[in-house]
C-alpha positions in Angstrom: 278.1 245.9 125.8 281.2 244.7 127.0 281.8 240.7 126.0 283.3 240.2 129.6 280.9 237.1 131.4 280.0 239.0 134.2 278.4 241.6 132.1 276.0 238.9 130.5 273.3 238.0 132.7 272.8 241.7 133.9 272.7 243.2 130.4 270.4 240.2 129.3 267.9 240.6 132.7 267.7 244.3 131.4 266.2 243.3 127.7 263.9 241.1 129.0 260.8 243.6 129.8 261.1 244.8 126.1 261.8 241.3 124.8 258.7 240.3 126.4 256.5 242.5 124.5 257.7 241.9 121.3 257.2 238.3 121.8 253.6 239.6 122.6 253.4 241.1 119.7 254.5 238.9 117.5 252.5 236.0 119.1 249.4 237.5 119.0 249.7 238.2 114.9 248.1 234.6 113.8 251.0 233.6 111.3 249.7 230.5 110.0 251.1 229.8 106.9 248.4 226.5 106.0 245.9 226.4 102.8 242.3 228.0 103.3 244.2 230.5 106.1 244.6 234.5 105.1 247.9 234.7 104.1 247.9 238.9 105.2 248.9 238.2 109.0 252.1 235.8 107.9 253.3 238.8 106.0 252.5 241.2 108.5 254.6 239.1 110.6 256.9 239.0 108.2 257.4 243.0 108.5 257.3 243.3 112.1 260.6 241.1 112.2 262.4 242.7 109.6 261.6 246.3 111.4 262.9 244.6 114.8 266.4 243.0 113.4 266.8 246.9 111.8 265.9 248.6 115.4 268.4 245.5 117.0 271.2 247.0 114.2 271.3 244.9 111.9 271.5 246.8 108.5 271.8 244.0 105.9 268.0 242.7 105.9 266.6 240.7 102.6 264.0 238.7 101.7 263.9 235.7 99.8 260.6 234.8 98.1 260.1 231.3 96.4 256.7 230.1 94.8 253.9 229.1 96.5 256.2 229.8 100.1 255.8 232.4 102.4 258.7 235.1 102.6 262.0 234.3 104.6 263.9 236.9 106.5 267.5 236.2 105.8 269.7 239.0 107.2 273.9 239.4 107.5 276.4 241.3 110.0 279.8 240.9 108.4 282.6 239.3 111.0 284.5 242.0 113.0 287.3 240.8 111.6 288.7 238.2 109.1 289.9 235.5 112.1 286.1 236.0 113.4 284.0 232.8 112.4 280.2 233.1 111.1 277.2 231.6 112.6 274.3 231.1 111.2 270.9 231.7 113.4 267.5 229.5 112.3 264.2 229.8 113.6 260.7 230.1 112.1 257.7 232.7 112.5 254.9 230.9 111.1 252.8 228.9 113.4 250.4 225.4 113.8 246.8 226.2 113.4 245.1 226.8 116.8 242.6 223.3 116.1 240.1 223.0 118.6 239.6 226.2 120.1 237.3 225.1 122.9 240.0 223.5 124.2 242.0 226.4 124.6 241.9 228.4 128.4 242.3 231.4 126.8 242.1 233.0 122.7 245.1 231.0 121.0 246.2 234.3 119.6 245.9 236.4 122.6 249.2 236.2 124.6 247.9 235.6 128.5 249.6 235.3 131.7 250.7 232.1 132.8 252.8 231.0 136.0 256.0 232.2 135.1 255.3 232.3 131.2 253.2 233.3 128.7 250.4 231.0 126.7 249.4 231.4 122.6 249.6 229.9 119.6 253.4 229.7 118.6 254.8 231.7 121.4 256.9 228.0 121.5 257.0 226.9 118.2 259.0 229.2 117.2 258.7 232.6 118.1 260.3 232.3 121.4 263.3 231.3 119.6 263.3 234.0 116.9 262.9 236.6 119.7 265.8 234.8 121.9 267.8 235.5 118.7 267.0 239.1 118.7 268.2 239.3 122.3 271.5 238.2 121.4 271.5 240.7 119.2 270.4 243.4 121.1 272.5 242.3 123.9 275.7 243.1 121.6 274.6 246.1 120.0 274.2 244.6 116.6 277.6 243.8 116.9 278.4 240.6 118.0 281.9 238.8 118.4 280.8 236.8 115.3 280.0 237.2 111.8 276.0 236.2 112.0 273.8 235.2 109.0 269.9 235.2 110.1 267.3 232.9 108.6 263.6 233.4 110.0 261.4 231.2 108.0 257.8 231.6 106.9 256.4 228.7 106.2 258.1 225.9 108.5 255.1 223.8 109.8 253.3 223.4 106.7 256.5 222.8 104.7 257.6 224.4 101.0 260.3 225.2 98.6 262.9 226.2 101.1 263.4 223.0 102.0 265.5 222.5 99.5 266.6 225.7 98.4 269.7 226.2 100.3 271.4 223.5 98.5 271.1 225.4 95.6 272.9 228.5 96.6 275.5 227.2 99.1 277.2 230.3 99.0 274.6 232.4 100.7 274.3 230.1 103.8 278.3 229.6 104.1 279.0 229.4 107.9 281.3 228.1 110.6 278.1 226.6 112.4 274.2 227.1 112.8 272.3 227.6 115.6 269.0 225.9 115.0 266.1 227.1 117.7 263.4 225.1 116.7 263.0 222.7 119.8 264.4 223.5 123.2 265.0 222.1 126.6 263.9 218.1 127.6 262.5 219.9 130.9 262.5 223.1 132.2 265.6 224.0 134.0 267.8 221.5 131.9 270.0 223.3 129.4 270.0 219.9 126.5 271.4 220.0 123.3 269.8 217.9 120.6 272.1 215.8 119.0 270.0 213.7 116.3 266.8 214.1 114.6 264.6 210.8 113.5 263.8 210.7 110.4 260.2 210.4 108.7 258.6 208.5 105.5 254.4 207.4 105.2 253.3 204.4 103.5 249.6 204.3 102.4 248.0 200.8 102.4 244.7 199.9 100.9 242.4 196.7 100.3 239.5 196.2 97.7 237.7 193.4 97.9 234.2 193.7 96.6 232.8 195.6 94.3 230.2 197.3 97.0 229.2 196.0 100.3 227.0 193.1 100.5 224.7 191.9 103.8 227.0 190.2 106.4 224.6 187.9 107.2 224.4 186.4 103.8 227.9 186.8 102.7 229.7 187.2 106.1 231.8 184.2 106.9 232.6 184.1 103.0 233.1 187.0 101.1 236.5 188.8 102.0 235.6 191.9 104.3 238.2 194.4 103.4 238.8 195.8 107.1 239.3 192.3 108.3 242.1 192.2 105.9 243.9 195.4 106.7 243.7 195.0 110.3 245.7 191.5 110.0 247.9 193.1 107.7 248.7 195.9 110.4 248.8 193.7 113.2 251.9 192.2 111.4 254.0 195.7 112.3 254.7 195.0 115.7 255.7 192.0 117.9 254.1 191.2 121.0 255.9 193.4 123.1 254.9 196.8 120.6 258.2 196.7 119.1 258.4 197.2 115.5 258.9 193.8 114.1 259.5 195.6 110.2 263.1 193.6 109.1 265.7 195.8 108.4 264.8 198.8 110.3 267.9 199.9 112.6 267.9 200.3 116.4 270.4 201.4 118.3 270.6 201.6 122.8 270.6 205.0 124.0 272.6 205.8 127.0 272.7 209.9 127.1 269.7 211.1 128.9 266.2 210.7 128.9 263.3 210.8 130.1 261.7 209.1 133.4 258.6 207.1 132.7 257.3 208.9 135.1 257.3 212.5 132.8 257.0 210.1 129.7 253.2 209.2 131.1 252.7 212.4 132.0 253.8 214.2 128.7 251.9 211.4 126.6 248.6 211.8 128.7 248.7 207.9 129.5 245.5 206.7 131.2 246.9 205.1 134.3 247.0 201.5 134.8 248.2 201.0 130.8 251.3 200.1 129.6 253.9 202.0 127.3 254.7 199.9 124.1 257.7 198.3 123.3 260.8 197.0 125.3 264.3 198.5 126.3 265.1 202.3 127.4 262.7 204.8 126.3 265.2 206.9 124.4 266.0 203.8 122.6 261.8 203.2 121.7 262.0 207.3 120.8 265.5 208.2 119.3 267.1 205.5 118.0 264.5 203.0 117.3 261.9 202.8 114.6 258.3 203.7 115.9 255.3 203.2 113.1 251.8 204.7 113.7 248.3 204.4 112.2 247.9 208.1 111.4 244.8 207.7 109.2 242.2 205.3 108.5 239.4 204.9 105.9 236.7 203.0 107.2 233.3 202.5 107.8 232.4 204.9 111.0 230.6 203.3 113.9 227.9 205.8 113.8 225.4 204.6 111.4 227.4 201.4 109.9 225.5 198.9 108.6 225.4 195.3 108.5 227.3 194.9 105.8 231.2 193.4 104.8 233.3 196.1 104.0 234.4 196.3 100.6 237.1 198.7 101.0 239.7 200.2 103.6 242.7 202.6 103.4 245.5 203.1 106.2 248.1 206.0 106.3 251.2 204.9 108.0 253.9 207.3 109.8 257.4 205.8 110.2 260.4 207.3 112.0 263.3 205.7 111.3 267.3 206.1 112.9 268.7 209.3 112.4 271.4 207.4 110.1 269.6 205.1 108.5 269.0 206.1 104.6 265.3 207.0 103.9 264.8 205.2 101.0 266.0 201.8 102.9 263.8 202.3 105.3 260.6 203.3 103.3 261.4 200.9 101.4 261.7 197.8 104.0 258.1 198.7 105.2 256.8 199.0 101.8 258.6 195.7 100.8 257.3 194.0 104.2 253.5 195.0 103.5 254.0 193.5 100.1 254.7 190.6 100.9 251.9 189.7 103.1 248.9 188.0 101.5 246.0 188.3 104.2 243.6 185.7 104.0 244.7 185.3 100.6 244.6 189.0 99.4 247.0 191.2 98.0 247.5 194.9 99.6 247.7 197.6 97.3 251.0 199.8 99.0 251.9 203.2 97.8 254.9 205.1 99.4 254.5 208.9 100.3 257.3 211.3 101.2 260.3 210.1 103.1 262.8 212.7 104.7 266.2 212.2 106.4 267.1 212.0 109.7 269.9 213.8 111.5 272.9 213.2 113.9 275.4 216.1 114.7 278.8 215.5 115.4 279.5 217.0 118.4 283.2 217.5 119.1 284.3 220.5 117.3 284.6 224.2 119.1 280.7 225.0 118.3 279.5 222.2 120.4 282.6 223.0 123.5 281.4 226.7 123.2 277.9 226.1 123.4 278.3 223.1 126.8 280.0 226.0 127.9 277.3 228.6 127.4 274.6 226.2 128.3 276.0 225.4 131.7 276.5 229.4 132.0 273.0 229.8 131.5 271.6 227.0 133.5 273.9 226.2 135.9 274.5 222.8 135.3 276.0 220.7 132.2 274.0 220.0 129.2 271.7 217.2 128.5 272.3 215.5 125.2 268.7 213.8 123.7 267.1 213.6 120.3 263.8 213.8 119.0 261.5 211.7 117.1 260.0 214.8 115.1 262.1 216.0 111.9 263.1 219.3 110.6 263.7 219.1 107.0 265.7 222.1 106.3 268.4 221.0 108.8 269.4 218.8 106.3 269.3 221.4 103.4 271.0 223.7 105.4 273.7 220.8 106.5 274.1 220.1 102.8 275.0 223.5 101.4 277.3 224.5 104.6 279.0 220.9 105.2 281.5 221.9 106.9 279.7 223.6 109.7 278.2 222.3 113.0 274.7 221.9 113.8 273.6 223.1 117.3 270.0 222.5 118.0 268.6 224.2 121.0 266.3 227.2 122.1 263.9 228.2 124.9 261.3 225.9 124.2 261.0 222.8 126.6 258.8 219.3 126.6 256.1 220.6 128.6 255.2 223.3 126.3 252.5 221.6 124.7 253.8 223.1 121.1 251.4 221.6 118.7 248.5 221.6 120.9 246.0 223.6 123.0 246.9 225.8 125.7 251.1 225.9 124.3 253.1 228.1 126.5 256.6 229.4 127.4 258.1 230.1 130.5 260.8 233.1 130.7 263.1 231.7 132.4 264.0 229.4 129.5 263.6 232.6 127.3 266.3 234.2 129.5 268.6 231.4 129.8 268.3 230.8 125.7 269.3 234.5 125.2 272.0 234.1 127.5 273.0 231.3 126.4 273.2 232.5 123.1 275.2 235.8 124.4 277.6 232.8 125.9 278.0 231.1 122.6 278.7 233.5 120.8 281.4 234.7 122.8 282.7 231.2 123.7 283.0 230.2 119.8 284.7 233.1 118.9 287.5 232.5 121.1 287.8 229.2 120.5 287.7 229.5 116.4 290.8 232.2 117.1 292.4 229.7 118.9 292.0 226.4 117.0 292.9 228.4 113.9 296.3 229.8 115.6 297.3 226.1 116.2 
């Protein structure tokens, strides 16, 4: 194709009925890469990508294998010329595991009609995104304005080696700037960039008081119940209000855009009449605030409990911290906070987990002016900047061994998705706009690299 902007939206409209059915394709293979599941269909996912970046042109496709990690696709196109900058292009093709399938309208690994979209498994999160990439692709021939470096990952949502690994051969992921589609639009029909990434650390907390339980109407009142002491200790987390009242943890306003309480409820699944917790803007309770939640809790279960104090009781905290606040510091100020406490007396026993970094792009550079420009090509309207409470832990690997580049994160997913839980969906007119978009940026960025580097 020709890279004039006119061209774009006609030549991507004409991929779409083939895109469409690879991202059937794909979707309905269940890729999840989680203990106790069969790891044959990740692989055979694994293949079915590599065959359609070689049908897309792309001639350069590898593998990198790492223990215990499923195989990532990492494929090259050389720049067209030396002035031409390289972008690299992230997504994943492994997938959540359905849960519940009774709560699903329809097989979790059968793509179905929706209004507008399609529903499955991971037809989000991510293999919209690695199919928008393909589109770009296809929509240039294999040969785009750009020098493009192609990471598909294998084993995103349950984690591995890769994490790390790019930081150990910064040479192979050496770009100008990444495009990373894991995560999409705040709504549908609002092209958003997201700018920072909160980051994540758990805390376990555990009491022992007795040696086994002992009847509570002879030693209730007395003996130290172990639950009563764990609940004080986590009612100490937050103030009044549902802020977190943890010293030391940093919180910043938000003033880009967010959302209305309104879609907030609606998203969350808030029963009417409650409140939401905490004070100040949400973006501010959700992006650049520390949130802490009770993830896990040992405990006697209510079904069959008997009258007895409760020896012992175990809590798993999640805490997500400001995208520029050190992960250490903050693990540690919640570990230091429940150590201090002495409930009723008793000493918690604390024991820190993993703790990840956050992110926060900078977002003046020609990537980010290509891509407003791209996005507001594709949409029609200027881009949204938000963050997200979730983490992605290679963007700081990847960030690490390319410093110099800039971090775009956006892609055809969008909050309403439901990515992570039953009935997740995609619509394709966020498909469409991604791929244009895409077509856009990389178009945009190459004239603009040319042009700052003439100066």
């Amino acid at each position: 194709m020709q890279d004039d902007a006119h061209d774009l939206p006609a030549t991507v409209d004409a991929l779409m009925d083939g895109l469409r059915a690879d991202l059937e394709e794909l979707a309905a293979i269940p890729s999840v890469a989680f203990p106790g599941f069969p790891s044959g269909p990740v692989h055979e996912a694994h293949d079915l990508l590599v065959r359609l970046l070689r049908e897309a042109g792309v001639q350069n496709v590898d593998r990198i294998d790492l223990p215990d990690t499923a195989p990532v696709v990492f494929a090259e196109i050389p720049p067209p010329d030396p002035a031409a900058p390289t972008v690299l292009l992230y997504s994943h093709y492994d997938v959540q595991p359905p849960g519940d399938e009774s709560l699903w309208l329809s097989p979790p690994f059968q793509p179905t009609p929706v209004d507008g979209g399609l529903r499955a498994r991971g037809i989000a999160d991510d293999k919209s995104n690695v199919i928008a990439h393909l589109g770009m692709l296809r929509a240039y021939g294999g040969r785009p304005p750009v020098g493009v470096k192609i990471v598909f990952e294998g084993q995103e949502e349950y984690g591995s080696a890769f994490d790390t690994y790019p930081q150990t051969r910064p040479e192979r992921f050496a770009c100008d700037a990444m495009v990373i589609a894991d995560l999409g639009n705040l709504r549908p029909g609002t092209p958003t960039l997201t700018t920072g990434l909160r980051g994540a650390s758990e805390v376990v907390v555990e009491v022992r008081t007795l040696e086994e339980p002992r009847h509570s109407g002879e030693f209730g009142g007395a003996a130290p119940d172990a639950l009563l002491v764990l609940v004080k200790a986590l009612a100490t987390l937050h103030d009044v209000h549902g802020d977190v009242a943890v010293d030391g943890l940093r919180r910043e306003s938000w003033s880009s855009t967010g959302y209305t309480e309104d879609e907030f409820r609606t998203l969350a699944g808030v029963r009417d009449g409650l409140p939401l917790l905490g004070s100040g803007e949400l973006g501010e309770r959700l992006w650049s605030g520390p949130a802490l939640t009770v993830v896990g809790l040992d405990a006697p279960t209510v079904e069959g409990a008997a009258s007895a104090v409760v020896p012992y009781a175990r809590a798993k905290l999640n805490l997500r911290f400001h995208p520029r606040q050190d992960p250490n510091e903050a693990q540690a100020r919640l570990v230091d906070h429940l150590r201090s406490l002495r409930p009723f007396g008793v000493p918690l026993t604390v024991t820190p987990g993993d703790t990840g970094p956050g992110y926060e792009a900078t977002t003046e550079g020609p990537a980010y002016r290509a891509a407003r420009t791209a996005l507001k090509e594709a949409w029609g309207e200027d881009a949204a900047y938000v963050a997200t409470g979730g983490s992605i832990p290679l963007v700081n690997g990847l960030a690490q061994a390319a410093p110099d580049a800039e971090v775009l994160l956006f892609g055809a997913q969008d909050s309403m998705c439901n990515l992570h839980a039953p009935n997740e969906r995609v619509l394709f007119s966020e498909l469409r706009n991604t791929v244009l978009a895409m077509c856009a940026f990389v178009r945009e960025y190459a004239t603009d690299f040319r042009r700052d580097a003439a100066r």
